[in-house]
N, C-alpha and C positions, 0 to 999 in steps of 0.2 A: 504494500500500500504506500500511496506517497504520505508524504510529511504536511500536515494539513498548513497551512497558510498562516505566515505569522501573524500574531491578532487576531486568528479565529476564534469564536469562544470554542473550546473541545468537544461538547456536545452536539454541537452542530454537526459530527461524524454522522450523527444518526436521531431523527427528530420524529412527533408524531406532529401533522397537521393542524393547524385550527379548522375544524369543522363544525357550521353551525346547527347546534341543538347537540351538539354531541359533546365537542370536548368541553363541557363544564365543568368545575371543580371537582364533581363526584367522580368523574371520568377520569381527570388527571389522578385523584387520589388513587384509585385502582390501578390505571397504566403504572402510579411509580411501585406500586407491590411488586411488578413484576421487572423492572429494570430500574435499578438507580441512578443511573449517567445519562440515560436518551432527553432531550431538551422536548420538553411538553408545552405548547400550545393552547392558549383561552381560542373561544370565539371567539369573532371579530367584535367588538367592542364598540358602536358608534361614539365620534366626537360628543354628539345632540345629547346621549345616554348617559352620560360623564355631565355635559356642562347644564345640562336639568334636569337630572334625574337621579336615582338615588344611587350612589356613589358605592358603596359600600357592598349592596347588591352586587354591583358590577364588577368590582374590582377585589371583596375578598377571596383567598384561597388558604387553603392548609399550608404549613408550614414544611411537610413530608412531602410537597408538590416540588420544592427546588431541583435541577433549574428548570424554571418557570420562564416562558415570555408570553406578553401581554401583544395584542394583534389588536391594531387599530383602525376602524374606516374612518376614512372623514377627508378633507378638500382645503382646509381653511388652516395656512401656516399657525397662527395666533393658538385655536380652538388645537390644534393636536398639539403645538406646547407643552398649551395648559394641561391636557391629557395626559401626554407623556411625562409630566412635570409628577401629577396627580400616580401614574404609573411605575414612578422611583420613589415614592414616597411609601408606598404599598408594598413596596419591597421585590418587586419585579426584576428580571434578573437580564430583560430585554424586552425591548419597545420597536412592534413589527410593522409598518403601517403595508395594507392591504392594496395591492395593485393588481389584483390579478379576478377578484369577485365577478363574471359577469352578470349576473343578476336583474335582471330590468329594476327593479326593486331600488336595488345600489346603486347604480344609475342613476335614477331619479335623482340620489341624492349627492351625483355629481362624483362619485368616489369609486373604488377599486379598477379593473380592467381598462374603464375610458378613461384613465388618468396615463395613461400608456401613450398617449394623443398629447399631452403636455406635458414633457419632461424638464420643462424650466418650473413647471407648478411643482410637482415634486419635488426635486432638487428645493426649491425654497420652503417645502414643508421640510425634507430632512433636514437641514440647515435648520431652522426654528427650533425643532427638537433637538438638535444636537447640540444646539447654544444654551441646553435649559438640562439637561439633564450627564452626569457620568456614566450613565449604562451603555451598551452599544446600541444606535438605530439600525436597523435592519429592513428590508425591502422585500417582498414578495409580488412576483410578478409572471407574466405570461411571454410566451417568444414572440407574439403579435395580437395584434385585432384587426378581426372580420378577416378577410380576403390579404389583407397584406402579410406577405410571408417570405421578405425580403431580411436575410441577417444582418440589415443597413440598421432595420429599423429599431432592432432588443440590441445591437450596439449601440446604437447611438442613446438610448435610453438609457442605458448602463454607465456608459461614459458619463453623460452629463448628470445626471445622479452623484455618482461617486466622486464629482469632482466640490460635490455639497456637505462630504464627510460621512457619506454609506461608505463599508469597507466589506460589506456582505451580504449578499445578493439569493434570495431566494426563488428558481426558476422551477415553472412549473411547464415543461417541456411542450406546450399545447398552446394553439391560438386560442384566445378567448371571441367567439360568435356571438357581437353583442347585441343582435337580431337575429329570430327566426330557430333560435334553440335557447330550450332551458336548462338552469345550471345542471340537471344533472347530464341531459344531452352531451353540453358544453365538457363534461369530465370524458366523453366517449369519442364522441362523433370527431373532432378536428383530429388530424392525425401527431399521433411524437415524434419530435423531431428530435432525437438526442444531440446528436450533431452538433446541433445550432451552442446548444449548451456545453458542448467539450470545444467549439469554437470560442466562444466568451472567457473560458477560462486558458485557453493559448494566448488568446489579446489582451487578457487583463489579469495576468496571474499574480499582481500583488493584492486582488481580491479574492476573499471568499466566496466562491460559488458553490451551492447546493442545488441538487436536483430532487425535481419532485415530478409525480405522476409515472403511473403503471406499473410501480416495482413492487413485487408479492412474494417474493423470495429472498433470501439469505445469498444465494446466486448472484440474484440480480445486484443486491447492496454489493457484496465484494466486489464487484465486477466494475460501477458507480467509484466505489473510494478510488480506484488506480488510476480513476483521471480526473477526479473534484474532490473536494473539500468537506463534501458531506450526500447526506443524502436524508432526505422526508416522505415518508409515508405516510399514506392516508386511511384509508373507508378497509385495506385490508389489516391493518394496527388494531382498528376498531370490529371488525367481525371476525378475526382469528386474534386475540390479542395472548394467548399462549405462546404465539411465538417472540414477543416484547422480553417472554421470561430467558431466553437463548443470547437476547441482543448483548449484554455486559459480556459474558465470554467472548462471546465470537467478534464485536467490533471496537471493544472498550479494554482488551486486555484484564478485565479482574476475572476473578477465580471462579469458579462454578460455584450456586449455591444449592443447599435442599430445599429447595424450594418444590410445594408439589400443589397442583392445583384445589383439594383439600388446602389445604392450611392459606391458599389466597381466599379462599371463598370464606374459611374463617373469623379473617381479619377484616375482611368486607362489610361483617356481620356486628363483627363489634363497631365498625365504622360507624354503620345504621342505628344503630342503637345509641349511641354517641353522639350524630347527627338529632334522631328525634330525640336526646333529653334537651339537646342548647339550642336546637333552633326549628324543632316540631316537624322536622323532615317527613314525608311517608316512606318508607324504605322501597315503596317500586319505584321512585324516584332518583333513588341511587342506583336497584336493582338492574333497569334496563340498561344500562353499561356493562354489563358482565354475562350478557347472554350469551355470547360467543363461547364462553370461557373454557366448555367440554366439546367444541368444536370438532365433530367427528369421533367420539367416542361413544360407547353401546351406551344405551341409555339417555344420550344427550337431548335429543328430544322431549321426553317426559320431565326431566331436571328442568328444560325452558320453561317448559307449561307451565310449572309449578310457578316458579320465581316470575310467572309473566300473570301469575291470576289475582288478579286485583280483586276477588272477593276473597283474598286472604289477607287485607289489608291491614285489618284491625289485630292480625296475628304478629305477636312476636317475630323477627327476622329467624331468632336461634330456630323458632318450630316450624315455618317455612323452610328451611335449611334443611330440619328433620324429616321435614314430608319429602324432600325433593329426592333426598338418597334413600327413602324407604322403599320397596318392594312395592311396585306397582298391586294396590288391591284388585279384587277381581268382582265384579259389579257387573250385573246384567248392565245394558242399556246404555244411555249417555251420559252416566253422572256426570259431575263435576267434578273436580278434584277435591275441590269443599266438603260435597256433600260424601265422598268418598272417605277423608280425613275422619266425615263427623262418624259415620256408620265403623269405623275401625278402631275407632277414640276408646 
């Protein structure tokens, strides 16, 4: 593997994406059960959600989440500042602003993918943030929008970026379609272009480049490190997240632990539990993060059900735990898992 790029933060080897509705703080506390070192990802955060609205919401996380970074949309040098400002105060451990979102949504509000189209508007948002904060700013972005698929154009955006005090660069290997397909489309339909991204890092190898998009193997990752800086994964982190538990060995040099999918689902438990006494959480709210977790193993199916049946809500996590690894009863008809539990009780 090469030598990552001076200055890069060292997590950056190996990251899980910000995706929204997913990586919220329950989700990073889980991801870090299983790897210590991989750099975890908030949602995107709006500026608007921060400068009026409840701060605290948005921006607490667990302390067991480090290293953390904070991913931000917004347009407005001043307002992601103040954000970013608000971002190291919380103890954040990097400040990502979002170029890459296509979203119509996002859009509207003037930010992620189409800010690709103004690289002097970025460049003076990273510069604002970077005059306001110690942490590193950080960039995520697309190798083009719409129809344009010229490597002029993620140069040149790169360039003048970095010439505003970005030193790391987040590519997500795919044009962003900011018409006529939705975001999930948009993760599919435009084709990867690796290429364009092991070009960026021959033209600009005093910065950090990490790639992101399509990589679902251990394979793919080694394969990634021997010509950048890092690499991010996304939606496969989140539905096989078993394999997050392999990452420390295999990309981080430490040691193998006993780690065994019992004893994460364990500590998940206590999590829940933890969660509703300080701040009234329902634990399927935690719970849908961890559906993945027996990904392909006998039984895995019925284990989801369980953990996914919201008429067990008013149930302790520890006895949701106990139904899910009990011995499927056997029940004429359709029961429920409920009414199964009560008939067995």
């Amino acid at each position: 593997m090469l030598p990552m790029t001076p200055g890069a933060f060292p997590s950056h080897r190996l990251s899980v994406a910000p995706m929204m509705d997913w990586t919220d703080r329950h989700c990073r506390y889980f991801h870090r059960l299983l790897s210590r070192h991989a750099l975890l990802y908030t949602e995107m955060v709006t500026t608007g959600a921060l400068v009026h609205g409840d701060v605290a919401r948005h921006l607490r996380f667990n302390a067991e989440e480090h290293p953390v970074a904070l991913q931000l949309g917004g347009s407005e040098p001043a307002d992601l500042a103040h954000c970013a400002r608000l971002g190291q105060q919380w103890g954040y451990d990097e400040i990502n602003i979002n170029c890459g979102c296509p979203s119509e949504r996002v859009q509207r509000g003037a930010f992620g993918a189409c800010l690709m189209a103004e690289p002097q508007l970025v460049a003076d948002c990273v510069k604002a943030m970077v005059d306001v904060v110690d942490v590193p700013v950080t960039v995520k972005h697309r190798i083009g929008i719409d129809k344009t698929e010229s490597y002029e154009f993620v140069r040149d955006f790169v360039g003048r970026v970095s010439e505003a005090g970005c030193t790391t660069f987040i590519v997500h290997a795919r044009n962003a379609w900011l018409k006529g397909l939705s975001p999930k489309e948009n993760r599919e339909v435009p084709p990867l272009r690796y290429e364009l991204v092991y070009r960026l890092k021959r033209e600009f190898p005093q910065l950090a480049i990490v790639i992101n998009g399509g990589i679902t193997t251990g394979g793919q990752v080694a394969g990634e490190l021997e010509q950048l800086d890092g690499v991010m994964v996304g939606r496969e982190a989140y539905h096989n997240p078993w394999w997050l538990a392999s990452w420390d060995a295999d990309f981080f040099a430490d040691a193998p632990r006993d780690l065994t999918r019992e004893s994460v689902e364990e500590q998940m438990v206590a999590y829940m539990a933890r969660e509703a006494e300080a701040h009234g959480t329902p634990w399927p709210t935690i719970a849908r993060h961890m559906l993945g977790l027996r990904h392909g193993l006998a039984g895995s199916r019925r284990w989801r059900q369980v953990w996914s049946d919201h008429k067990l809500k008013s149930w302790h996590p520890r006895d949701v735990m106990a139904l899910a690894h009990a011995q499927p009863p056997l029940i004429e008809g359709g029961a429920s898992l409920l009414q199964a539990a009560m008939v067995h009780a």
